[in-house]
Each structure stands twice: as C-alpha cells, then as structure tokens.
The first five atom37 places (N, CA, C, CB, O) and aatype in JSON, in Angstrom:
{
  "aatype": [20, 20, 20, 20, 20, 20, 20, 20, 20, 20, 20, 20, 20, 20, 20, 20, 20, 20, 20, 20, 20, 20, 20, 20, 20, 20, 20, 20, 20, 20, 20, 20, 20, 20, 20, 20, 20, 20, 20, 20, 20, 20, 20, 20, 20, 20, 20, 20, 20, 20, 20, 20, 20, 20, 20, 20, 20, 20, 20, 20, 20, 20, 20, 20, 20, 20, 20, 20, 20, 20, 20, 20, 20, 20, 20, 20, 20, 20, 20, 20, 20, 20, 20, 20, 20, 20, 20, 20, 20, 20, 20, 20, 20, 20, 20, 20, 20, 20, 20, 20, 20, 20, 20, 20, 20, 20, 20, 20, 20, 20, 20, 20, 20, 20, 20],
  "atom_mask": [
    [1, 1, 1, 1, 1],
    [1, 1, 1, 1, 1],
    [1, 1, 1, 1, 1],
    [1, 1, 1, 1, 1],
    [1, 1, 1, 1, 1],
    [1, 1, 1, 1, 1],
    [1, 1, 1, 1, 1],
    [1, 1, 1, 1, 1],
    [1, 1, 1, 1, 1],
    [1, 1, 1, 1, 1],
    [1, 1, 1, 1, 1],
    [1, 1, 1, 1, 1],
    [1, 1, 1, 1, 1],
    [1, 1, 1, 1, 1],
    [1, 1, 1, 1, 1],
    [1, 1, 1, 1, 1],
    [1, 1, 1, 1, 1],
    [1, 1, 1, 1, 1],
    [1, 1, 1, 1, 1],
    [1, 1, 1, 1, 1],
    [1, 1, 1, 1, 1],
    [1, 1, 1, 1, 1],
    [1, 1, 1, 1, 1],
    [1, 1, 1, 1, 1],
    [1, 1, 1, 1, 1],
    [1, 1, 1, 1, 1],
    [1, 1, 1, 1, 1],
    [1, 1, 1, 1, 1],
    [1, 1, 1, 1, 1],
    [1, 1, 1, 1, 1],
    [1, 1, 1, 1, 1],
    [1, 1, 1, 1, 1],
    [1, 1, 1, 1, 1],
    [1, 1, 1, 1, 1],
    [1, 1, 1, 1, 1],
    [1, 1, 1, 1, 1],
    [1, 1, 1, 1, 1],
    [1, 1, 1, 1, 1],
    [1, 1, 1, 1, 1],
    [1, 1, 1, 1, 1],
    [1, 1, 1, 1, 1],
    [1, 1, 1, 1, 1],
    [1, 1, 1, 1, 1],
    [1, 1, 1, 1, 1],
    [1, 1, 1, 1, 1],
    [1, 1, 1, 1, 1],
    [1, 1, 1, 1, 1],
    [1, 1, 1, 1, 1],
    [1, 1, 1, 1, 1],
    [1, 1, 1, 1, 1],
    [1, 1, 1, 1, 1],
    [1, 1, 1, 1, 1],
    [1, 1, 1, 1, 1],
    [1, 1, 1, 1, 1],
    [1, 1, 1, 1, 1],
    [1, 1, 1, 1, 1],
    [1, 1, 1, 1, 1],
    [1, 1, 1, 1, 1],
    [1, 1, 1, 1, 1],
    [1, 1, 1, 1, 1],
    [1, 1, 1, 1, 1],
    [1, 1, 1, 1, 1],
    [1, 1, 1, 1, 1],
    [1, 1, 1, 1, 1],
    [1, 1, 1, 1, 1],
    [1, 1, 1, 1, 1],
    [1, 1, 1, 1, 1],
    [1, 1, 1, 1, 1],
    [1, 1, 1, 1, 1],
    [1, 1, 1, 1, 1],
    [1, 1, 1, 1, 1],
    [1, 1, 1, 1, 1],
    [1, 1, 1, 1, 1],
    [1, 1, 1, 1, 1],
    [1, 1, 1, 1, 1],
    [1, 1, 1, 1, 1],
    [1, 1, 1, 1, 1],
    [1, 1, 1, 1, 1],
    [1, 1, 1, 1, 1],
    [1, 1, 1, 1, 1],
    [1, 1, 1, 1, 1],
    [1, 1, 1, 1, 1],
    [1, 1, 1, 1, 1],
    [1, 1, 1, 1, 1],
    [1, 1, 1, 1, 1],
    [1, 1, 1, 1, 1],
    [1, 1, 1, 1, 1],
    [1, 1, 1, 1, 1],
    [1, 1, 1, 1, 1],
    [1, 1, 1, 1, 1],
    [1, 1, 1, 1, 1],
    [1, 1, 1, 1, 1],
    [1, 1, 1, 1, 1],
    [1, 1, 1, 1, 1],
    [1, 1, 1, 1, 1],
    [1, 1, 1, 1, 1],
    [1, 1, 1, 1, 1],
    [1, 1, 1, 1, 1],
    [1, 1, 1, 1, 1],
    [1, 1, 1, 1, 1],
    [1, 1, 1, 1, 1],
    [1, 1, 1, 1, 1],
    [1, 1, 1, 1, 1],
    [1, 1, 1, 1, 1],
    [1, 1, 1, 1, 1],
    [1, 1, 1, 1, 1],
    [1, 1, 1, 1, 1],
    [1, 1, 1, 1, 1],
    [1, 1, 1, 1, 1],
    [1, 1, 1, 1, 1],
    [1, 1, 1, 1, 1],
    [1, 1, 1, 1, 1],
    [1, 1, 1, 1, 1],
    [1, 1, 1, 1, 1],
    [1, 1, 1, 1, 1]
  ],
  "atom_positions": [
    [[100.42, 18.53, 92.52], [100.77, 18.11, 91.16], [101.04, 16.62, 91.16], [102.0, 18.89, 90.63], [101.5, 15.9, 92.04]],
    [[100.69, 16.38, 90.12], [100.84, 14.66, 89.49], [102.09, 13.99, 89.66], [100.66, 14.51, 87.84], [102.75, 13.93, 90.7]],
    [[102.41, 13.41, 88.38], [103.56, 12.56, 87.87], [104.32, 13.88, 87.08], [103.01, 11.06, 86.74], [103.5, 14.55, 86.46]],
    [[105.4, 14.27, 87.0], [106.25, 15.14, 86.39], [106.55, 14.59, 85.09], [107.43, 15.4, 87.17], [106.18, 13.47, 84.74]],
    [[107.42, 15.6, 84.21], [107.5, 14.9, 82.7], [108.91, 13.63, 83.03], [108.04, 16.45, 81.15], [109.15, 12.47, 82.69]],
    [[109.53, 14.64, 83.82], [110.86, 14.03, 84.04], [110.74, 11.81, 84.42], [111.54, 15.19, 85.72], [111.15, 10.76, 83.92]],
    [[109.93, 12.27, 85.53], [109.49, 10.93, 86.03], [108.6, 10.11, 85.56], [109.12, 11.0, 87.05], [108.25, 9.06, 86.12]],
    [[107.99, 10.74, 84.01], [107.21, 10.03, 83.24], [108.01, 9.05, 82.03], [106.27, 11.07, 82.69], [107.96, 7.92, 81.54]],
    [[108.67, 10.15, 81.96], [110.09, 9.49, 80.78], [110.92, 8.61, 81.44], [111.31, 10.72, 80.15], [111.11, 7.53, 80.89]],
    [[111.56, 8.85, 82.72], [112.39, 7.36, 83.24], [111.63, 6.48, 83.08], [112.87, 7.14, 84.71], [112.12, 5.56, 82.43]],
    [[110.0, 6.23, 83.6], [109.38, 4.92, 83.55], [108.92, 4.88, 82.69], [108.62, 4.5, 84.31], [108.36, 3.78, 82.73]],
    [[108.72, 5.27, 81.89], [108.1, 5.08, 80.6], [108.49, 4.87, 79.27], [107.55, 5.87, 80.48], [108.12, 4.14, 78.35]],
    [[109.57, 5.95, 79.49], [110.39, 6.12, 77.8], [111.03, 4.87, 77.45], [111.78, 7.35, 77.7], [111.16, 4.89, 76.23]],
    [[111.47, 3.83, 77.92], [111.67, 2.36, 78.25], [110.78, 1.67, 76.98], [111.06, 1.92, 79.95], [111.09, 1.22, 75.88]],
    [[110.14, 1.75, 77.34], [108.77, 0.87, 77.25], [108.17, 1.43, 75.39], [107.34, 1.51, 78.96], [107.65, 0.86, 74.43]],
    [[108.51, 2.49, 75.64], [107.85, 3.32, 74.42], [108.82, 3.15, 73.57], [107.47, 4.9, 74.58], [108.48, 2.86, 72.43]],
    [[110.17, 3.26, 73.84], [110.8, 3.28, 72.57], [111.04, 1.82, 72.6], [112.11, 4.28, 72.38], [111.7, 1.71, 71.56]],
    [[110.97, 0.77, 73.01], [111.23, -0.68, 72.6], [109.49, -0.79, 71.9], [111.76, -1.98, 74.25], [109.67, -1.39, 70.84]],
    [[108.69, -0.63, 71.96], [107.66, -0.81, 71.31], [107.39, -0.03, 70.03], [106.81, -0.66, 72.13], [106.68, -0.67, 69.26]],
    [[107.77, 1.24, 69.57], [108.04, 2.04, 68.3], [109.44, 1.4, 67.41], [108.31, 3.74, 68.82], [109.54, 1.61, 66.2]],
    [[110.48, 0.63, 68.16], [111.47, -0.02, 67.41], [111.35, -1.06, 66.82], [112.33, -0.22, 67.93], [111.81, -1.41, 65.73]],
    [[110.53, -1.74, 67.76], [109.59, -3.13, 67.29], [108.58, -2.93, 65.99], [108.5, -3.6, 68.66], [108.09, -3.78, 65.24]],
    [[108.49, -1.93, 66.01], [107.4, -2.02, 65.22], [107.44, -1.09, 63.81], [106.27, -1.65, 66.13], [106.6, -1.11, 62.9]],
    [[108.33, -0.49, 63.87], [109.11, 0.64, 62.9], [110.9, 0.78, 62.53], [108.75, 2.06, 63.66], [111.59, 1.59, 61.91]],
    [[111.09, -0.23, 63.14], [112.8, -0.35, 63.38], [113.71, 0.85, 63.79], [113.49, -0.78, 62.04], [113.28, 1.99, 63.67]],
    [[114.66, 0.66, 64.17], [115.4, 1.5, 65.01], [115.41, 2.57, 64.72], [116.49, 1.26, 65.19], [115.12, 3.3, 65.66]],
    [[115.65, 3.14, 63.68], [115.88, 4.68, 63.07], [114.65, 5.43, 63.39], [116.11, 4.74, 61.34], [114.57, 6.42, 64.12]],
    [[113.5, 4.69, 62.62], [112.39, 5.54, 62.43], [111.4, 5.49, 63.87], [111.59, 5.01, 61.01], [110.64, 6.37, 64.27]],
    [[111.63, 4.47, 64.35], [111.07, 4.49, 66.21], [111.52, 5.31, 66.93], [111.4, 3.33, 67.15], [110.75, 6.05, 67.55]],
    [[113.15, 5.46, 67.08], [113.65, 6.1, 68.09], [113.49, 7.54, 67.64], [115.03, 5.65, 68.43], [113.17, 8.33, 68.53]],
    [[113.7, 8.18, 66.03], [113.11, 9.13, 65.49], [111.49, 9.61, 66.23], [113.09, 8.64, 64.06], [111.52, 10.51, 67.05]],
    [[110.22, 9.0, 65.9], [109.02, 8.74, 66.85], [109.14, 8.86, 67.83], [108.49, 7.78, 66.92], [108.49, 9.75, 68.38]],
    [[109.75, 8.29, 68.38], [109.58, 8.64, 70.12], [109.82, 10.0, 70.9], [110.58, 7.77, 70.88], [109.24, 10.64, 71.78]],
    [[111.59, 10.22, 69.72], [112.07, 11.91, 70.34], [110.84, 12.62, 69.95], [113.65, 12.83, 69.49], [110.16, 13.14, 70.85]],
    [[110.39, 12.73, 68.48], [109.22, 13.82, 68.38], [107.7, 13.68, 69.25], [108.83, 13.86, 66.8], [106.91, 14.61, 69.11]],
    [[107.43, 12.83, 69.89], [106.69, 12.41, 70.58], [106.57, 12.67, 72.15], [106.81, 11.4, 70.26], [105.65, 12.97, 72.91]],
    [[107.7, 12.46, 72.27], [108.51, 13.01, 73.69], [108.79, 14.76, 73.72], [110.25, 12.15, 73.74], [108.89, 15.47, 74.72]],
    [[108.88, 15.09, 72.53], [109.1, 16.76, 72.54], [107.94, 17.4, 72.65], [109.76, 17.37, 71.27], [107.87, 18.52, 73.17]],
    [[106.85, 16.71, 72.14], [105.76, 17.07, 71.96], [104.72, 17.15, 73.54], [105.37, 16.12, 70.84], [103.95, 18.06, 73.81]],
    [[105.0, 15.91, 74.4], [104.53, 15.63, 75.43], [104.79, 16.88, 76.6], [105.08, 14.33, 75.67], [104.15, 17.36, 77.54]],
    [[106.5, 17.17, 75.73], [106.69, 18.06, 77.29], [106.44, 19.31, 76.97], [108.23, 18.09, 78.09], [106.65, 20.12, 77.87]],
    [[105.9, 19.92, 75.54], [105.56, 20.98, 74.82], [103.96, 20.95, 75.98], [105.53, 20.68, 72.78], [103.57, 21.93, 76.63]],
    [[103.26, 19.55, 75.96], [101.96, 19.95, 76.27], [101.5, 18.78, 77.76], [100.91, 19.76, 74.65], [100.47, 18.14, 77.99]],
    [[102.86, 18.92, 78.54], [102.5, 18.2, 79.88], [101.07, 18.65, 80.55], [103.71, 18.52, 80.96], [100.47, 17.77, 81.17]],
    [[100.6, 19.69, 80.49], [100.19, 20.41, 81.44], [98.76, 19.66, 81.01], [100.51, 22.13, 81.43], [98.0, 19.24, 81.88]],
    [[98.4, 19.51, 79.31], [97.11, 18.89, 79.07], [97.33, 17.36, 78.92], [96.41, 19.52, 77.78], [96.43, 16.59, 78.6]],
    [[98.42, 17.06, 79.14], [99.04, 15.29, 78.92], [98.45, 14.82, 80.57], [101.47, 15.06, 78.66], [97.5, 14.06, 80.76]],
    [[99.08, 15.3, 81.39], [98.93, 14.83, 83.15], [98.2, 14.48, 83.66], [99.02, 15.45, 84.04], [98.53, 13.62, 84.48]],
    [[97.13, 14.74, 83.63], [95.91, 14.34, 84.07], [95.13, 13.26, 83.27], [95.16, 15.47, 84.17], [94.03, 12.76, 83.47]],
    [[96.02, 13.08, 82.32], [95.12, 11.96, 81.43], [95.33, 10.22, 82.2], [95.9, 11.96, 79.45], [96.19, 9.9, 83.03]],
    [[94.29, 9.38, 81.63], [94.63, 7.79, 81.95], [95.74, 7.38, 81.89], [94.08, 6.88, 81.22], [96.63, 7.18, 82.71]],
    [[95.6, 7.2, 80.27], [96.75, 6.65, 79.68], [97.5, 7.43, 78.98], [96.49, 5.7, 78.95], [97.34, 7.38, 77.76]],
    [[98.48, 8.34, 79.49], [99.68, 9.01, 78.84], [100.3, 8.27, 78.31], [100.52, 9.67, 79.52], [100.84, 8.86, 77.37]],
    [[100.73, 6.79, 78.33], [101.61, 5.96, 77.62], [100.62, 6.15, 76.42], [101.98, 4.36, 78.24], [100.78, 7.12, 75.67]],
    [[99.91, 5.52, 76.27], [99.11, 5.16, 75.28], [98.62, 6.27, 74.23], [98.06, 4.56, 75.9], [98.45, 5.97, 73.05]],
    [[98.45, 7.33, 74.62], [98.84, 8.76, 74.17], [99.92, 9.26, 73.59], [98.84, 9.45, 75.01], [100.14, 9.86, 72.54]],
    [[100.47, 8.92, 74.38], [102.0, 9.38, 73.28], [102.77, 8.23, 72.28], [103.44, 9.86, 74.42], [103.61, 8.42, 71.4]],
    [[102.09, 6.85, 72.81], [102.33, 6.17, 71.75], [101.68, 6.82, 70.25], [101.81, 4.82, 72.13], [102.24, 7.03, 69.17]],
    [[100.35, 7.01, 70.68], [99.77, 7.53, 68.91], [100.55, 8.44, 68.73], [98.14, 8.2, 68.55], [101.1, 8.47, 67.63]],
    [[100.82, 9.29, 69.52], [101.59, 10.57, 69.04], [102.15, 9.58, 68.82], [102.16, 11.9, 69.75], [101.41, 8.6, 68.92]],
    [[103.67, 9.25, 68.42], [104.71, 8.43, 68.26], [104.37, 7.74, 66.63], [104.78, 7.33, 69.63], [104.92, 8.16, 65.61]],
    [[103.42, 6.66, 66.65], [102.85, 6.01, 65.51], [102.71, 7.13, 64.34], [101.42, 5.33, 65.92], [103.09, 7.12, 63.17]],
    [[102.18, 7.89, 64.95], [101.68, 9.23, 63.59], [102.25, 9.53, 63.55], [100.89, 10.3, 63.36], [102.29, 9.96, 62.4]],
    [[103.42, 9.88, 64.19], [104.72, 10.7, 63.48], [105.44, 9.49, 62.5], [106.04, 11.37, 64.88], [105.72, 9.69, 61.31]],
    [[105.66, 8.38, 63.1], [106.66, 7.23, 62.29], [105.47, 6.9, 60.97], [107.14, 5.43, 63.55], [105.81, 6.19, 60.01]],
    [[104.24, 7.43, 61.06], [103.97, 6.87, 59.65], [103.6, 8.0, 58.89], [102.83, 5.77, 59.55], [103.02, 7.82, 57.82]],
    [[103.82, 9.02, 59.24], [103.94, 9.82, 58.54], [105.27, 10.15, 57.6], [103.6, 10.58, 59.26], [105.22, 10.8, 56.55]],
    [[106.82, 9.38, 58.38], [107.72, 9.18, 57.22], [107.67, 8.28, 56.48], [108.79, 9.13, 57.44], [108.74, 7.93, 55.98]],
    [[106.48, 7.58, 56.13], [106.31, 6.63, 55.39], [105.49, 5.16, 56.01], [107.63, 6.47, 54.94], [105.13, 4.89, 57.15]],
    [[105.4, 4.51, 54.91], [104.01, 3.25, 55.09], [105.19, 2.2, 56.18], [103.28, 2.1, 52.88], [106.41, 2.08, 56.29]],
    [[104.12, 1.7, 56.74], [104.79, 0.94, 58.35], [105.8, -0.4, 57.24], [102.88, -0.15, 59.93], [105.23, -1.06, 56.37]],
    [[106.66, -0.48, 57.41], [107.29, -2.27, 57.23], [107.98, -2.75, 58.32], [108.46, -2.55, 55.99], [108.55, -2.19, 59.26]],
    [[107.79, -3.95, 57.99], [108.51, -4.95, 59.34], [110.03, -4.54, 59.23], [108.35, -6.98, 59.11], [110.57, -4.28, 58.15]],
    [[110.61, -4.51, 60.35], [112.14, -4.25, 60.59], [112.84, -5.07, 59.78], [112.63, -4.48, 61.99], [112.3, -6.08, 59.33]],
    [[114.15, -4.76, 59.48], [114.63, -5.84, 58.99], [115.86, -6.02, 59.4], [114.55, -5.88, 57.76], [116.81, -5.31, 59.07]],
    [[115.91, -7.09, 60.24], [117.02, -7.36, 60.97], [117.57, -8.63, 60.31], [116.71, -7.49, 62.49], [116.87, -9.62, 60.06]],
    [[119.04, -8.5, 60.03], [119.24, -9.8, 59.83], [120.03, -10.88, 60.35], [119.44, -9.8, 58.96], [121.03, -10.76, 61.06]],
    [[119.51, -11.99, 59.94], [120.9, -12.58, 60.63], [122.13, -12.77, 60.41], [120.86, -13.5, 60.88], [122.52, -12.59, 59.25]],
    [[123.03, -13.14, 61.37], [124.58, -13.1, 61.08], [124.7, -14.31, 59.88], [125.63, -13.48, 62.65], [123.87, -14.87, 59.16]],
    [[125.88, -14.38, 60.03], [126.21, -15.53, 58.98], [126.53, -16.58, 60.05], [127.59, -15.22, 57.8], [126.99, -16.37, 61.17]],
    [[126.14, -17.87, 59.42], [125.88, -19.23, 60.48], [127.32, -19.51, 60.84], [125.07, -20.8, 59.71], [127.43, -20.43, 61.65]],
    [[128.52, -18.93, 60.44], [129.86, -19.52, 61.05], [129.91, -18.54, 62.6], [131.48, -19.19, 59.78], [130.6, -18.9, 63.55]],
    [[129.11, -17.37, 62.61], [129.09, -16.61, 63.54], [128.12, -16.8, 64.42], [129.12, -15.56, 63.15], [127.89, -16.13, 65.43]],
    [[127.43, -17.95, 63.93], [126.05, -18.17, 65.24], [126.6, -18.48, 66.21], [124.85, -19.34, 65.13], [127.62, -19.15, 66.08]],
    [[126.03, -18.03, 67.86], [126.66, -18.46, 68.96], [126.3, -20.52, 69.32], [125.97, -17.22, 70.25], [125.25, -21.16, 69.22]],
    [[127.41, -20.88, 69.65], [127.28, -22.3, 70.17], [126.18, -22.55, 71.18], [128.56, -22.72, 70.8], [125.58, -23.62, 71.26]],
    [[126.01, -21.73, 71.79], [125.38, -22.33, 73.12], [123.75, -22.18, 72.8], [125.92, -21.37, 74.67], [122.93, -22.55, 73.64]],
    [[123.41, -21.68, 71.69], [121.89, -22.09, 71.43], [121.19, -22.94, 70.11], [121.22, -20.8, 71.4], [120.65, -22.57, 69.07]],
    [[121.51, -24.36, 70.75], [121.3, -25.14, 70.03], [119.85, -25.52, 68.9], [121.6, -25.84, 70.83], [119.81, -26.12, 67.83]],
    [[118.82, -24.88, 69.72], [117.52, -24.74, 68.57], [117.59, -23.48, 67.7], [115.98, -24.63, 69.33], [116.55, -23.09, 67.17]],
    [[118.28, -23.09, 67.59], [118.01, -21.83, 66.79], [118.7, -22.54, 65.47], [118.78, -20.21, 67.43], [119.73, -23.21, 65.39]],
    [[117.64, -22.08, 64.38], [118.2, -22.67, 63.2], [118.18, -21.36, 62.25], [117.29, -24.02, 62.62], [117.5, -20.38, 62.55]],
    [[118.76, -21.39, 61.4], [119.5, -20.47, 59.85], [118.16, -21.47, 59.22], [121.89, -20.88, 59.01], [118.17, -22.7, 59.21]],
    [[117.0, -20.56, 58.7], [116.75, -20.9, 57.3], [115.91, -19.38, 56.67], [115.69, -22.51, 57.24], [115.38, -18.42, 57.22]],
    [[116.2, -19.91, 54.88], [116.15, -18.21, 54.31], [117.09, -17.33, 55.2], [114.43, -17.43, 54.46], [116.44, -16.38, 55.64]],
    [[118.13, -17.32, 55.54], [118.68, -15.85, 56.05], [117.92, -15.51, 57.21], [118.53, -14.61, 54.94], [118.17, -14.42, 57.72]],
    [[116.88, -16.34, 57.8], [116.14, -16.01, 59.39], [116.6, -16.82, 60.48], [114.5, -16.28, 59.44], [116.87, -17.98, 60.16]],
    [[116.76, -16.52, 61.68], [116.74, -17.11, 62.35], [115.38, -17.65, 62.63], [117.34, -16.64, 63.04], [114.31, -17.16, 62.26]],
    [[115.58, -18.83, 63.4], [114.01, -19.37, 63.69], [114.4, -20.89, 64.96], [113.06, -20.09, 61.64], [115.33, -21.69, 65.06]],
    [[113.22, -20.68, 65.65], [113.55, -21.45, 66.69], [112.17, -22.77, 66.18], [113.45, -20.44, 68.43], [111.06, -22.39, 65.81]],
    [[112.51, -24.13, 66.26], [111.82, -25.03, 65.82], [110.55, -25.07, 66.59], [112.54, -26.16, 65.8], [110.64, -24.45, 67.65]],
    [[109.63, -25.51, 66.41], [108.15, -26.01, 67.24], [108.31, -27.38, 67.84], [106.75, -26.14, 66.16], [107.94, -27.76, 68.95]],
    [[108.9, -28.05, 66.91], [108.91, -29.5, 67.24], [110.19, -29.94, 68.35], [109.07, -30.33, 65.75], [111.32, -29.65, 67.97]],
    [[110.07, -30.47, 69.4], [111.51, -30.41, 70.33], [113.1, -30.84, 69.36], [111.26, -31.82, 71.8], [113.31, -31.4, 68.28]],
    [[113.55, -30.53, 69.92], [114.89, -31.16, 69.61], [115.14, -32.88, 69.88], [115.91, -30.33, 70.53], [114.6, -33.43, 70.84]],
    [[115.59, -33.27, 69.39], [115.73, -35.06, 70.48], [116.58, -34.48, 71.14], [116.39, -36.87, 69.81], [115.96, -34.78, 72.16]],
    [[117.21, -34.08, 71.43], [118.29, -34.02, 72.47], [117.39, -33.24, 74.13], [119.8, -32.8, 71.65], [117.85, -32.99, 75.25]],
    [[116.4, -33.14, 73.7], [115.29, -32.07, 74.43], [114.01, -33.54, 74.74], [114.54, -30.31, 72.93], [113.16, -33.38, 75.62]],
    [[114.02, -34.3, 74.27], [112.81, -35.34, 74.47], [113.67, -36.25, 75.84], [112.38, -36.51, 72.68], [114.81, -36.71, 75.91]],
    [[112.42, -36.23, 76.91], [112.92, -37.33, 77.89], [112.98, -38.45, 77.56], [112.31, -37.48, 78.92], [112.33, -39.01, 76.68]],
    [[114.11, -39.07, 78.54], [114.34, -40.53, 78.43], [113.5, -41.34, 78.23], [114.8, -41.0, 79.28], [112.51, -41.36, 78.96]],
    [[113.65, -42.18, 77.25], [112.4, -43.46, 77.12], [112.66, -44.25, 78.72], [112.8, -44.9, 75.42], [113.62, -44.15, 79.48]],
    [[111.51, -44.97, 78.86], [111.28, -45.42, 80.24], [110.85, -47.1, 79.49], [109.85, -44.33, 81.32], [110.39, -47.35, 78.37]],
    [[111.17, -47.92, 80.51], [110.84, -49.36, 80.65], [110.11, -49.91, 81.49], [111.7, -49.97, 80.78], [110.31, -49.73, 82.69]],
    [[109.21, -50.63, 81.07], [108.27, -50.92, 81.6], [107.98, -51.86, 82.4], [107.75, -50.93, 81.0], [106.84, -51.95, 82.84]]
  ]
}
C-alpha cells in the first residue's frame, strides 16, 4: 500500500487549507476543505493511486466552496493606523488597505557616494 489518508492530510492538509482560505476566506475555505477531506477518506481507495491527489481534492474543495456561492476576494481588513505595528516602516494605510510601496523608501536608498 501507498501513502495512507492519515499521512496524506499531515502533509498536505497544510497546504490545502491555506490555499482554499486564500482564495475563499476563512469560513468558506476551511468549510471546503473539511467537505473535501471527508470526501477523500469516503473514497481513498480510488484517490491513492492517483498523480495528483492534492490537486484533486483541491477541485473537490473549489466545487464545494462555490457551490455556497459566487467566489469573492476575502476581505480582510486593516487595523486602524494607531494600531499599526512600529517596526514596519513601508507598510502604508491607504483606502482602509494596507499596501507596501514599489518605489523604495529614502530611508532604504544607499548612500550618495563622491566622486
């Protein structure tokens, strides 16, 4: 015998439910994953031998989370800026997002040099 369900879910279930949360937000991912995961060990026996079991039970997973409805982006928000942590200085508050700049910081540009 193969990979077991047990030892498929420690390395795996990781991976699967940070990628269904990402992409469906917490409720309705981690929702997805259990029915996905119930489902897997309902039908290990035709799951095991496959390539990609991750990738398999991801669809399982997807079709269940869109079946409670049409996909939207998570919505996480941010704290309020008196509560932003100090120690990460590019992260900026705009619209209610966090967002990290493209352009360096000056405090981030090397020393001018003389020639």
């Amino acid at each position: 015998m193969g990979v077991t369900f047990e030892k498929f879910v420690r390395g795996e279930g990781p991976r699967l439910r940070a990628a269904l949360v990402a992409t469906f937000g917490p409720q309705r991912g981690t929702e997805a994953v259990a029915d996905a995961l119930a489902y897997g060990w309902e039908n290990w026996e035709r799951i095991e031998p496959m390539d990609n079991r991750m990738g398999y039970l991801f669809r399982v997973a997807y079709r269940v989370a869109l079946r409670n409805g049409p996909r939207r982006a998570p919505a996480f928000t941010a704290p309020p800026a008196d509560e932003l942590p100090h120690f990460e200085p590019r992260l900026m508050l705009v619209d209610d997002q966090l967002v990290i700049p493209l352009s360096p910081c000056p405090s981030d540009a090397p020393p001018a040099t003389t020639g």
